[in-house]
N, C-alpha and C positions, 0 to 999 in steps of 0.2 A: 478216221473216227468221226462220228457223228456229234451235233454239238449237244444232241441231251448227252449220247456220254462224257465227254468232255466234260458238260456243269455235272454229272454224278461225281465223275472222278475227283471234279475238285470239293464238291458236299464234300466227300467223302476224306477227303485228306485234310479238310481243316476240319472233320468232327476227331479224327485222329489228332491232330496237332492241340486240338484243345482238351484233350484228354489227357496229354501230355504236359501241356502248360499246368493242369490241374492238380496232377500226380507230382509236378517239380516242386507245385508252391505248397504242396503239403508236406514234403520233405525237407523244403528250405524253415518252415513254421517248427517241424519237431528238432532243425539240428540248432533253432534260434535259443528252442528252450535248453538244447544242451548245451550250449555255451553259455546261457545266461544262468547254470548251476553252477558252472565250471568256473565262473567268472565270481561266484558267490562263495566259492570253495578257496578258490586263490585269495581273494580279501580276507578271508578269515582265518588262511595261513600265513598270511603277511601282516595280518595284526598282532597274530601268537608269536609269529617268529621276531617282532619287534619289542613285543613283551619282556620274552624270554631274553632276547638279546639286551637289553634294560637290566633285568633283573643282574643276569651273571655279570656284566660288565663293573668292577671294580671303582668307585669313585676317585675320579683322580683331582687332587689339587691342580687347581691351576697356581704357578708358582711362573717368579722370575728365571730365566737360564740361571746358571752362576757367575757368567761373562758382564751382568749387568748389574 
């Protein structure tokens, strides 16, 4: 192999490799936003479910045993 092809072959696979890099960090950006809904969804079922668990929860006296 000659060394222009050589430098072609490698243009050529780092304009590939960075098309790639390009295409990963757009995929890593859309699945950032999905976990930062997911993550917005879980907070505010663990607010309700701590709510709800408040409300149904019975007040209980705190009270001595009977042993004291």
């Amino acid at each position: 192999m000659m060394p222009a092809d050589r430098l072609t072959t490698l243009e050529i696979r780092a304009a590939e490799q960075e098309k790639t890099i390009e295409e990963l960090s757009g995929q890593i950006a859309e699945q950032w936003t999905v976990i930062e809904r997911v993550q917005r969804k879980l907070d505010a079922l663990t607010d309700r479910f701590l709510a709800l668990e408040e409300q149904s929860a019975p007040d209980v006296p705190v009270t001595k045993p009977p042993h004291w």
